[in-house]
C-alpha positions in Angstrom: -2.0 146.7 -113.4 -2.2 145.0 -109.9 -5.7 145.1 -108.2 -5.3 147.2 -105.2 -8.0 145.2 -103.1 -6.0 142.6 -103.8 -3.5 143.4 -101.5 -5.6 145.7 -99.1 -8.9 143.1 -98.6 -8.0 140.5 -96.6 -11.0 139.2 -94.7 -12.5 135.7 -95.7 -15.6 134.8 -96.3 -17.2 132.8 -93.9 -17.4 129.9 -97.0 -13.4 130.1 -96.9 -13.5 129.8 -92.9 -12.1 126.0 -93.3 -8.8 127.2 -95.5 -5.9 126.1 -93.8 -3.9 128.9 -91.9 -1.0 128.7 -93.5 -2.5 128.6 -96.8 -4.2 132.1 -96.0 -1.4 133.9 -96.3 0.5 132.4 -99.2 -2.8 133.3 -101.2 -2.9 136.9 -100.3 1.0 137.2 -101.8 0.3 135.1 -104.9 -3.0 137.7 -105.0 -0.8 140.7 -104.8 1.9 139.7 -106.8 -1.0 138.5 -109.4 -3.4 140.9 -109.1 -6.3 138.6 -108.3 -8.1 139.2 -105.0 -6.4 136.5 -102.4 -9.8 135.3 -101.6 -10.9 134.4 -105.2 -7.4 132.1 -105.1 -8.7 130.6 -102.0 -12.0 129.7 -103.5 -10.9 128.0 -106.6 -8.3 126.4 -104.2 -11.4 125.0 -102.5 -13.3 124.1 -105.1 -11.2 122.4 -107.6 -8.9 120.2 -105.4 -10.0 121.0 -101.5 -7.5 123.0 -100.3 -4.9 120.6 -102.3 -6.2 117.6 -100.3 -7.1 115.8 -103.4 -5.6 112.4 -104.0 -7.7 111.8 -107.5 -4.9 110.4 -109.8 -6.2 112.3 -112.7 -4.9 110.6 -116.4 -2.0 112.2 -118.0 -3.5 113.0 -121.1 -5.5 115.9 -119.6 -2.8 117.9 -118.8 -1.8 120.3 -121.6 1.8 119.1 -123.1 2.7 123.1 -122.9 2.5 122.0 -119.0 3.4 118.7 -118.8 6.5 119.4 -120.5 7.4 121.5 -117.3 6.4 119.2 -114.8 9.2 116.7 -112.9 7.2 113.2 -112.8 10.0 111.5 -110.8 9.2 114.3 -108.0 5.5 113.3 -107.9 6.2 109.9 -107.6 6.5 108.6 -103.7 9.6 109.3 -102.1 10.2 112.6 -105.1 11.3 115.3 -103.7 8.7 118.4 -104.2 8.7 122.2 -102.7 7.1 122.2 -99.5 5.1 125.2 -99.2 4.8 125.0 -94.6 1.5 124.1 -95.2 -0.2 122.0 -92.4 -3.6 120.7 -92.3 
């Protein structure tokens, strides 16, 4: 069952003020096609990479193999070619 405030709730914080604008409102569809409140996506965005500014280079053997098994290495690697969301910073 979607959440309905999910959808219908769509004023930040004032902590999620610095979000990037276009990421705003790609959050709010992943929250209602997800069911979790757009600004709860926003936050963990935040939190965990910096609004996907993050450059860290984690190790490979962190990721799950359930997940890395999905993942195209050759289109992370410079010059790959990855889906570009419209996001600018």
């Amino acid at each position: 069952m979607k959440n309905p405030r999910a959808a219908s709730w769509r004023r930040q914080p004032p902590g999620l003020a610095d979000a990037p604008k276009g990421l705003v409102p790609v959050a709010f569809q992943a929250g209602q096609m997800t069911g979790i409140d757009g600004n709860v996506l926003l936050a963990i965005a935040k939190v965990e990479c910096d609004y996907g500014r993050c450059r860290t280079r984690q190790p490979d053997d962190l990721v799950p193999d359930d997940v890395r098994a999905h993942v195209d290495g050759g289109a992370l690697q410079p010059g790959g070619v990855v889906r570009h969301l419209g996001i600018s910073w």
